[in-house]
C-alpha positions in Angstrom: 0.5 -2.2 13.7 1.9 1.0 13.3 2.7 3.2 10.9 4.9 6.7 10.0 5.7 8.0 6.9 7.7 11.2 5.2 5.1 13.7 4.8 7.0 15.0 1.2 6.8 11.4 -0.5 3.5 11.3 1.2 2.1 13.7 -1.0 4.3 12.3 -4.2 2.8 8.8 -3.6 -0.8 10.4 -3.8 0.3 12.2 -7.3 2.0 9.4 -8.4 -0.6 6.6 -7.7 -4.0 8.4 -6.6 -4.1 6.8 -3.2 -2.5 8.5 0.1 -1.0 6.6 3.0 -3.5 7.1 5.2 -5.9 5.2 2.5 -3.2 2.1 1.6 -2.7 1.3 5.2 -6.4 0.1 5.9 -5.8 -2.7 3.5 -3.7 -4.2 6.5 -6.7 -4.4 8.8 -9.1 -5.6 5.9 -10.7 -8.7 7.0 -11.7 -9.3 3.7 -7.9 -8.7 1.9 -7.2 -10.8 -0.9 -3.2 -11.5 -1.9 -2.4 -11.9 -5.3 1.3 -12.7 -6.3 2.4 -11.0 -9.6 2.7 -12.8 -13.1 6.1 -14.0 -13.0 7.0 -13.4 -8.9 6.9 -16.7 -8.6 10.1 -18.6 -8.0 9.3 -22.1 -6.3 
């Protein structure tokens, strides 16, 4: 998988949320990723 980003909401998503994109793209190769759906994102 690839991935590409803007380099300016890049560094806003690190302020924003404390994690770059570099970091939050390694969950997608996790073998060991967990999915959790929301409270209330449920519609079935």
């Amino acid at each position: 998988m690839e991935f590409e980003w803007d380099p300016e909401e890049a560094g806003t998503n690190v302020e924003k949320h404390g994690v770059s994109f570099a970091e939050a793209r390694t969950v997608f190769g996790d073998s060991l990723e967990v999915t959790i759906a929301a409270p209330g994102s449920f519609s079935g």
